[in-house]
Kinemage of the C-alpha trace (Angstrom):
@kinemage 1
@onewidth
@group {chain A} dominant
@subgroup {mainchain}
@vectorlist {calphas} color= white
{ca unk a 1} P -16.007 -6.556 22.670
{ca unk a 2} L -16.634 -5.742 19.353
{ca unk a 3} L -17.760 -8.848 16.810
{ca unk a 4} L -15.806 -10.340 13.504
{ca unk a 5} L -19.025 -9.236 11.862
{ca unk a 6} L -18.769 -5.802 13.439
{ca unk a 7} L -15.232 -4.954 13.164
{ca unk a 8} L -15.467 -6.033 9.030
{ca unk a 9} L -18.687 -3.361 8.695
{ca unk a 10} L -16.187 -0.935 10.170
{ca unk a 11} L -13.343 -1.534 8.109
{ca unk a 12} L -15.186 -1.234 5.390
{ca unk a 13} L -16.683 1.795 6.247
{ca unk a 14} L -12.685 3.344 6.789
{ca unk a 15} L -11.588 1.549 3.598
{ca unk a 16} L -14.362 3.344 1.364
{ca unk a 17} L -13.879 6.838 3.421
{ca unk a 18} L -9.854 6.240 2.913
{ca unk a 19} L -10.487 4.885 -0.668
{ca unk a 20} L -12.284 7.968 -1.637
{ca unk a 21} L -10.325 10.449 -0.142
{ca unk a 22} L -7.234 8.800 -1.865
{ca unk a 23} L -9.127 9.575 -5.053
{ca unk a 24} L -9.337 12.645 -4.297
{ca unk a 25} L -5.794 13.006 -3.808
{ca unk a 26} L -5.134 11.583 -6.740
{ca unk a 27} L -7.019 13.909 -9.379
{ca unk a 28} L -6.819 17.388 -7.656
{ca unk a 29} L -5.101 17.733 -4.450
{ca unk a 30} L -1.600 16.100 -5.795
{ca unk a 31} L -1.431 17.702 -9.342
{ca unk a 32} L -2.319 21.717 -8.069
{ca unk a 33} L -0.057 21.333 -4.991
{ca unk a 34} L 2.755 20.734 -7.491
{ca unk a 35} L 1.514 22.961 -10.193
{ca unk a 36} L 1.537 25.652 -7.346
{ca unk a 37} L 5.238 24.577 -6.024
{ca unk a 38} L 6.357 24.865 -9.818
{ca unk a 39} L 4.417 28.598 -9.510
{ca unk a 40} L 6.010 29.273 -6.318
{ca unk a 41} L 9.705 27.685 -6.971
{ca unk a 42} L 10.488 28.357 -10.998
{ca unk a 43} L 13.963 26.506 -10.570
{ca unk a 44} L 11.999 23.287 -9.549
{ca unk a 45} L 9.331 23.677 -12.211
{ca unk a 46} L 10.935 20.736 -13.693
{ca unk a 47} L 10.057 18.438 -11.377
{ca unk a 48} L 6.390 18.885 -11.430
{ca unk a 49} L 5.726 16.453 -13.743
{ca unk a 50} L 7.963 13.865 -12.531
{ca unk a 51} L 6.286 14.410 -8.555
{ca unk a 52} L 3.201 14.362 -9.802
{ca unk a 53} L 3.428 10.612 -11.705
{ca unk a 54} L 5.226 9.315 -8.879
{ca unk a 55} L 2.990 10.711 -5.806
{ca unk a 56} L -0.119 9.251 -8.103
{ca unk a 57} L 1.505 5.937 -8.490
{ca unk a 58} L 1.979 5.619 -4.574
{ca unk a 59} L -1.472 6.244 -4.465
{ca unk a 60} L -2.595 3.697 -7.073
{ca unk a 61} L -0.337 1.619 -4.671
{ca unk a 62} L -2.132 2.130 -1.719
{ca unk a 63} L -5.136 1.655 -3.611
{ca unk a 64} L -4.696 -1.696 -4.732
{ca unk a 65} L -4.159 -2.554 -0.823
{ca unk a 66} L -7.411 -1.027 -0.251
{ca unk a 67} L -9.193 -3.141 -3.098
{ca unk a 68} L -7.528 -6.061 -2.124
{ca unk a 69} L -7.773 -5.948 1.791
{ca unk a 70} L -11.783 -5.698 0.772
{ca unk a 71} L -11.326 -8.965 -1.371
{ca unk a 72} L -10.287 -10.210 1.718
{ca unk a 73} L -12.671 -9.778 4.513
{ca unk a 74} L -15.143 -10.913 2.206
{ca unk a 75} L -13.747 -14.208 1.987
{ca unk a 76} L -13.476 -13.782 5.913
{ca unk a 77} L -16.644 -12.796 6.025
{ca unk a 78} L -17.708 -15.988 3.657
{ca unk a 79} L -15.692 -17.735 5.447
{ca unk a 80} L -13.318 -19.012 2.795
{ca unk a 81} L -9.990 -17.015 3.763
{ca unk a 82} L -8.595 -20.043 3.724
{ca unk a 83} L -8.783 -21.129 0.402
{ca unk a 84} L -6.495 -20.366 -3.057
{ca unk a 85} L -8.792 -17.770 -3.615
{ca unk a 86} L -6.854 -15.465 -0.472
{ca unk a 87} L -3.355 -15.834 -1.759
{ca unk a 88} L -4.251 -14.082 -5.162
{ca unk a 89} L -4.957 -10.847 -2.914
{ca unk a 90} L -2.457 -11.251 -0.347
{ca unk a 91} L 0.086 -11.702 -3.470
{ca unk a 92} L -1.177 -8.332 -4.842
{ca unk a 93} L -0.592 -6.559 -1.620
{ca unk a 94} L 2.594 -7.810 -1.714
{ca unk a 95} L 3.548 -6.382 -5.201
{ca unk a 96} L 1.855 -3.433 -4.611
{ca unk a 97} L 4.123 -2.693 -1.451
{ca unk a 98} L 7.394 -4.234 -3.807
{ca unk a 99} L 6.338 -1.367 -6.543
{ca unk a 100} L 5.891 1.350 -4.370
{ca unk a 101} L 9.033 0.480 -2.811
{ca unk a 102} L 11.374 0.435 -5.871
{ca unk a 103} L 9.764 3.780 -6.674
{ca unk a 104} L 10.419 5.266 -3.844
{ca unk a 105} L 14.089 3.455 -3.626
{ca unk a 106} L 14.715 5.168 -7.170
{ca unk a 107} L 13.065 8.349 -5.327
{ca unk a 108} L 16.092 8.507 -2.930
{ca unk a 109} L 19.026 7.456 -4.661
{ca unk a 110} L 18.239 10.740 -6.528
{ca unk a 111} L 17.747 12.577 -3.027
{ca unk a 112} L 20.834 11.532 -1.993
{ca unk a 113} L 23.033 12.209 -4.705
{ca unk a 114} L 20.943 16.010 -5.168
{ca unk a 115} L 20.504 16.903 -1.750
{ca unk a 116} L 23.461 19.112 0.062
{ca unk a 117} L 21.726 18.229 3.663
{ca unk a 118} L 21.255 15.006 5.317
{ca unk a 119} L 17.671 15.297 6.506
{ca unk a 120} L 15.655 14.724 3.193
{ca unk a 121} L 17.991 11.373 2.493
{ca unk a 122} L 17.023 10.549 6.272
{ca unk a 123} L 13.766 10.593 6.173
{ca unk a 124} L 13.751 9.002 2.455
{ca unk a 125} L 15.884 6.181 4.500
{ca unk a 126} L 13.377 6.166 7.109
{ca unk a 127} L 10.660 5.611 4.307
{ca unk a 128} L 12.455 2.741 2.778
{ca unk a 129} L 12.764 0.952 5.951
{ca unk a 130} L 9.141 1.475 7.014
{ca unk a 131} L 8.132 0.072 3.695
{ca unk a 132} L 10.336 -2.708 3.515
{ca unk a 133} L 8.702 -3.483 6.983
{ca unk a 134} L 5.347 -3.861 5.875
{ca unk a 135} L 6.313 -5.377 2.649
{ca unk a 136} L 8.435 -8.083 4.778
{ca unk a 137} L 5.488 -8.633 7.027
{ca unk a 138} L 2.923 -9.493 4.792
{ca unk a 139} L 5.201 -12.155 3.188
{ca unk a 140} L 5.541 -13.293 6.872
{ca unk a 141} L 1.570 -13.132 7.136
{ca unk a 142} L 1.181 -14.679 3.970
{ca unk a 143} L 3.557 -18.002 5.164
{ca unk a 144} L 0.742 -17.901 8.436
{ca unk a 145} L -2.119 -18.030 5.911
{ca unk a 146} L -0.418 -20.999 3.844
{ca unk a 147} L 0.237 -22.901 6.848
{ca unk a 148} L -3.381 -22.209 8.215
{ca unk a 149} L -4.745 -23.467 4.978
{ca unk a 150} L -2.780 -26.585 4.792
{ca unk a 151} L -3.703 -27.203 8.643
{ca unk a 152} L -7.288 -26.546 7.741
{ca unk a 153} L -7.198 -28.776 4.890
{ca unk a 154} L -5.456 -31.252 6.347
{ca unk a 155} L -8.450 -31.265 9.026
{ca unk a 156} L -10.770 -31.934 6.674
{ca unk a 157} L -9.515 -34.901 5.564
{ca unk a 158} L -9.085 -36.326 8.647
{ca unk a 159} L -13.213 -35.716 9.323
């Protein structure tokens, strides 16, 4: 069975290989894939810019999870996850998730009303459940760590 210590190493290894990839993403991949659609398809040349700021922003998004997860395991790994200090990064997960979600709500109200088939608004649908998921469960996770703190503290005091 693999360790706490181990399993950290390891997801810190996968954050900094999904971290950079991400940046990657970010500067080249995202803005030539739409620069190429807006080559390829003149009538939605218009949306290249638009695409472009949003798809970075989700990754910014995801970014700040990435950043802040590592914030976290090394409190874990200092052993002071449950402290104040936790709640600051937990609460940016959270806000990051809230943003990206409003984007992509905005995202497909404008799908919906634009597109003539139902399977874009579906899977936008799709997307905005899925988010709201994870968004909902680390508020859920974030009531465990309050109530794991208080517990803890409240052991302390009795020793």
């Amino acid at each position: 069975m693999i360790t706490e210590r181990r399993a950290v190493a390891a997801l810190r290894v996968f954050l900094v290989l999904l971290f950079g990839v991400l940046v990657v993403f970010q500067v080249m991949s995202l803005p030539g894939q739409f620069a190429y659609m807006a080559e390829q398809n003149p009538d939605l040349a218009h949306l290249r810019w638009p695409l472009t700021a949003v798809s970075v922003f989700w990754v910014l998004c995801v970014q700040v999870v990435i950043v802040s997860i590592w914030r976290l395991l090394t409190l874990v790994k200092n052993d002071r996850i449950f402290s104040d200090a936790a709640f600051a990064w937990v609460d940016a997960i959270v806000w990051a998730i809230v943003a990206a979600w409003v984007v992509l709500l905005g995202m497909s109200i404008y799908v919906v009303i634009r597109s003539p088939e139902p399977g874009l608004p579906l899977l936008f649908f799709l997307m905005l459940v899925g988010v709201a998921v994870l968004g909902l469960l680390m508020v859920v996770m974030r009531a465990l760590l309050r109530q794991a703190t208080t517990l803890q503290t409240d052991m302390q005091a009795v020793i």
